[in-house]
C-alpha positions in Angstrom: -171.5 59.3 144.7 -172.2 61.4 142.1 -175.5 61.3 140.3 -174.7 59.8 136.7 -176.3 61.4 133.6 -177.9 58.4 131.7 -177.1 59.6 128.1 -179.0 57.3 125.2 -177.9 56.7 121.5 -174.3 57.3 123.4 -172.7 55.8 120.3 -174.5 58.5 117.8 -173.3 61.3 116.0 -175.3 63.6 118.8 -174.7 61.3 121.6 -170.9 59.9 121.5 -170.0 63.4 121.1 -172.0 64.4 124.4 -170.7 61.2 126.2 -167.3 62.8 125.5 -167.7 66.6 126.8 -169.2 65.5 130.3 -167.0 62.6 130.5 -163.9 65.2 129.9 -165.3 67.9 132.4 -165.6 65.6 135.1 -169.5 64.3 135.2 -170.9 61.1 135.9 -171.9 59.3 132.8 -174.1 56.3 132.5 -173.8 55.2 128.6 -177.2 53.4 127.6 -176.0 50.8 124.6 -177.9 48.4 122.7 -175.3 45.5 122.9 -171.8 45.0 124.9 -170.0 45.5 121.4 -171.7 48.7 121.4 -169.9 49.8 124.5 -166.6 48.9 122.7 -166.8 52.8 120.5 -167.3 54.7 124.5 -164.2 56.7 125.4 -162.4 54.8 128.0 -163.8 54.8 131.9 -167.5 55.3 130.6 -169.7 53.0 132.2 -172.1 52.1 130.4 -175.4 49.7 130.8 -177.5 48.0 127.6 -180.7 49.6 127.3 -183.5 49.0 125.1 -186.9 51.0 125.2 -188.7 48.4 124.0 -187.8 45.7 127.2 -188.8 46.7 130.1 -186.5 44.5 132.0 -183.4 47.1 131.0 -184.9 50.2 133.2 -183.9 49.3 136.5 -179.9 49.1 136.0 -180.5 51.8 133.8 -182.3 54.4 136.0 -181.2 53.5 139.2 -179.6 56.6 140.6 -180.4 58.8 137.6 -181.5 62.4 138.2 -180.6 63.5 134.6 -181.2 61.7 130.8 -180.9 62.9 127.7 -183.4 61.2 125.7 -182.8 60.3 121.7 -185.6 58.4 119.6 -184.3 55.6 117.9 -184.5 56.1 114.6 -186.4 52.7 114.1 -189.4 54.0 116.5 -192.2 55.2 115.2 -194.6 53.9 117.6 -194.3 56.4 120.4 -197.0 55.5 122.7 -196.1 51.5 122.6 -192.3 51.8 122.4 -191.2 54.5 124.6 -193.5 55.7 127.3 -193.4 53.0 129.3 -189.6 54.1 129.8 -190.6 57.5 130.1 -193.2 57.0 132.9 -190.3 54.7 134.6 -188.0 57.6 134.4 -190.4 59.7 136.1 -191.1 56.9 138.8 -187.3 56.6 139.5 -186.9 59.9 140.3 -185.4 61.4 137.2 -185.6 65.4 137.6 -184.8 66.5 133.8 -185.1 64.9 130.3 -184.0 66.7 127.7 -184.8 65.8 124.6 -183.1 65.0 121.2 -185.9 66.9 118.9 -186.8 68.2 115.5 -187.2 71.7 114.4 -190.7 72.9 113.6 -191.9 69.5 115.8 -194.3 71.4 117.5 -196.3 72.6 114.1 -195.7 69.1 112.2 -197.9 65.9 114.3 -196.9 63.4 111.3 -193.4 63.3 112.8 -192.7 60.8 115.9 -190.7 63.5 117.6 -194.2 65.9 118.2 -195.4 62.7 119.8 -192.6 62.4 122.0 -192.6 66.0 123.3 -196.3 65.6 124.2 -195.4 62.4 126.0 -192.7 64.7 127.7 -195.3 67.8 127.8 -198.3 65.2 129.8 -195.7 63.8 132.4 -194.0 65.2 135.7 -190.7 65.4 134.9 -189.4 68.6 133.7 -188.3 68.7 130.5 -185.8 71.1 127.9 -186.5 70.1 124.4 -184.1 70.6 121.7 -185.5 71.0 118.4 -182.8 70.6 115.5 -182.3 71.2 111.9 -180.9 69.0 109.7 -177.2 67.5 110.9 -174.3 67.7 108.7 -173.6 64.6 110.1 -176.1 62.8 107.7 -173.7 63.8 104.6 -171.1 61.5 106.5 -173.6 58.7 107.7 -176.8 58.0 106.2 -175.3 59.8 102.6 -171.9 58.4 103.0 -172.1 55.7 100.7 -173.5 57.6 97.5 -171.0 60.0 98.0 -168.3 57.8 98.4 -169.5 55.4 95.1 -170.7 57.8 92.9 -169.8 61.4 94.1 -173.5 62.2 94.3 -175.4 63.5 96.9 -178.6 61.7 96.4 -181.3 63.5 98.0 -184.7 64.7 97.1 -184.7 68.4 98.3 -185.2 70.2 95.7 -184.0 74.0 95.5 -184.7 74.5 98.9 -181.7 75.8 101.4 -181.4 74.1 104.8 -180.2 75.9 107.8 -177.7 72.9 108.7 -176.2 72.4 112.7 -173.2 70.3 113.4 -174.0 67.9 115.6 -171.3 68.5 117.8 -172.9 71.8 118.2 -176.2 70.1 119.6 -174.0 67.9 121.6 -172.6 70.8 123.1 -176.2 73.1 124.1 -177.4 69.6 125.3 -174.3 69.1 128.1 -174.9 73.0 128.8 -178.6 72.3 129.4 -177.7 68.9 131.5 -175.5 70.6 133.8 -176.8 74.6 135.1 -180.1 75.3 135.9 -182.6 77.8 133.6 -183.6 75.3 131.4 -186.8 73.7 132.6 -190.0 73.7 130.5 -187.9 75.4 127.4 -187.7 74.6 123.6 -184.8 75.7 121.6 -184.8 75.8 118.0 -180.7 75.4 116.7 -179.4 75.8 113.5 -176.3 76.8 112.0 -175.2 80.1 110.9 -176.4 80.2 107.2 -179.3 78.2 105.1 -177.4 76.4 102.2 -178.8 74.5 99.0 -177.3 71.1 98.3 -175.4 72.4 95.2 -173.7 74.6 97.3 -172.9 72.1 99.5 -171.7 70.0 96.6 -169.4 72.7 95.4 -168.1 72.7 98.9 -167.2 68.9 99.0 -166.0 69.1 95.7 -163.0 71.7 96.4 -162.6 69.8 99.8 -162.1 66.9 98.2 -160.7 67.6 95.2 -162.7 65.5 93.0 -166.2 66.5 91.6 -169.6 65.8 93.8 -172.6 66.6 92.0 -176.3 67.2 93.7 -178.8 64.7 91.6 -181.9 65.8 93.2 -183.5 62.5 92.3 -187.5 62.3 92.8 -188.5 61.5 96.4 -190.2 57.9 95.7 -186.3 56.8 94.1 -184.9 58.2 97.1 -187.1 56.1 99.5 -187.0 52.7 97.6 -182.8 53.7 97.2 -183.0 53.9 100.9 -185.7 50.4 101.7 -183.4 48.2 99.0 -180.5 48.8 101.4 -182.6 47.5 104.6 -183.5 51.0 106.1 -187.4 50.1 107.8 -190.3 51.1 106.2 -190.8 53.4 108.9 -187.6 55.0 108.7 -187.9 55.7 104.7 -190.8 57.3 105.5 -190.0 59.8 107.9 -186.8 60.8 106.0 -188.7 61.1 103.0 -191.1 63.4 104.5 -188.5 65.6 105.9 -186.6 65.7 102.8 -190.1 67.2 101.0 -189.8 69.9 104.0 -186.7 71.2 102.5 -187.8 70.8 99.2 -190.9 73.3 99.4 -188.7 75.9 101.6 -189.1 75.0 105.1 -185.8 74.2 106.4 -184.1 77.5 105.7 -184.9 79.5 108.5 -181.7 80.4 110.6 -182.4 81.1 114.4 -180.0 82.5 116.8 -180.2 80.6 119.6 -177.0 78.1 119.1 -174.9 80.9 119.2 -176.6 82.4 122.5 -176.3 79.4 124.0 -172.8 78.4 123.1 -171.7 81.9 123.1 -169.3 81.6 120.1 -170.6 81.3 116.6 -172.3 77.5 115.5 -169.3 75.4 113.4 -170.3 76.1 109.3 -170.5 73.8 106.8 -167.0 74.1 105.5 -165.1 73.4 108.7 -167.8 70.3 109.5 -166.2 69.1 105.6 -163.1 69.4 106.4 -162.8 68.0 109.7 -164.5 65.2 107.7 -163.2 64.4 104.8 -161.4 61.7 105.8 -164.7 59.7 105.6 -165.6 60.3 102.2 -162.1 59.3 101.1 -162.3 56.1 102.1 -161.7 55.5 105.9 -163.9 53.9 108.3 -165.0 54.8 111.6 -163.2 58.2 111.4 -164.6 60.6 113.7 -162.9 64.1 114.3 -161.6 64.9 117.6 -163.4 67.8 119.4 -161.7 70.4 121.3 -165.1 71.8 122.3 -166.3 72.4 125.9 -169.5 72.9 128.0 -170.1 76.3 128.3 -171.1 77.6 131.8 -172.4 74.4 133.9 -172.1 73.4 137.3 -170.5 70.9 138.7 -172.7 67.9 140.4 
């Protein structure tokens, strides 16, 4: 039997679309869900097994078997040390050989972000690790962002001027089933972005001719953003870091462009306009729409 890949936050923007590359080139997948109606968005003949970091009793079924995990924070974690080390120190007991990990560009220079204190946690244990440090997704123009574009053609973010070196997260999705399947990639850090460092306006203009109606760029002050954000449920905790990271791009920090998505992938990262308009769909109206992907793992080996 074929070791499975225990993949969590299968049913994210990052995850699903990894679920979906190793699932099509013949890996074992183990889908880690919060909830059986969870399971229902997998691609058919996943299996898939509920997992919570915060309930110990989920490991075992879990990590039984497991060589291989790709590890996302919930985005409702913020304690680090109390909800997710216990799982990490039980991957390590179960004889799990590589995490890699689901992380934040510039982690490693910025403590106040939960994602530096999960790459310690990963840094301080056995298990070999490949950490992943991303720009911003596109993907948060069609999720978190969705909704003020959709009502009121604005994208309602407090980022100032600043440019941001956006990456598709199918891009990420597809360096992280690289990483998963070949060997090289032990005790490594890669920073991915996209191609080019955009402003929001820009980004505006490019809905706007996508769509074909006008999207403006409000730039609203970073405490409306955060109580927009906390009156529609979002924890505390969450507001907070997204807030934060918002005020990177805002004083200039996001724009830096690095190479190594293209390395890896060996083809140039996706760009904003394509990630529009295999999108657009979802800001017209539609629910659940996510693109098909023709994209697949570069290199690997089989298990």
């Amino acid at each position: 039997m074929k070791s499975p890949i225990l993949v969590t936050g299968a049913t994210g923007n990052v995850g699903s679309v990894l679920v979906q590359l190793l699932h099509n080139a013949g890996y074992t997948v183990r889908a880690a869900v919060v909830s059986e109606a969870e399971a229902d968005y997998l691609p058919k003949g996943v299996d898939w097994v509920k997992f919570d970091f915060t309930d110990p009793t989920t490991y075992a079924r879990a990590f039984v078997g497991v060589e291989k995990l790709f590890l996302m924070r919930p985005p409702h974690i913020s304690q680090v040390e109390r909800d997710m080390k216990p799982a990490i120190d039980y991957a390590a007991a179960a004889g799990v050989q590589q995490i890699v990990f689901l992380s934040l560009l510039g982690a490693e220079k910025n403590n106040f972000v939960p994602h530096a204190k999960v790459e310690a946690l990963l840094e301080a244990n056995s298990v070999p690790y490949t950490l992943l440090r991303c720009g911003f997704f596109m993907q948060n123009l069609s999720t978190t962002h969705r909704q003020d574009i959709n009502e009121n053609n604005d994208i309602f973010i407090p980022a100032g001027t600043g440019k941001t070196a956006f990456i598709d997260a199918r891009d990420i999705a597809a360096v992280a089933a690289k990483v998963l399947t070949e060997p090289g990639h032990a005790e490594r850090a890669y920073s991915l972005t996209g191609s080019e460092a955009l402003g929001y306006q820009e980004v505006a203009a490019m809905m706007s001719e996508v769509l074909g109606r006008p999207i403006r760029y409000s730039n609203p002050h970073f405490l409306r953003f955060a109580w927009r954000l906390w009156r529609r449920g979002f924890p505390l905790s969450y507001v907070t870091v997204v807030t934060a990271i918002y005020l990177t791009t805002r004083f200039g920090l996001a724009e830096a462009v690095t190479p190594e998505t293209a390395v890896l992938l060996d083809r140039p990262p996706l760009t904003m306009q394509q990630f529009i308009s295999d999108y657009a769909p979802v800001w017209q109206g539609e629910t659940a729409v996510i693109p098909n992907t023709t994209l697949e793992i570069v290199g690997g080996s089989k298990q």
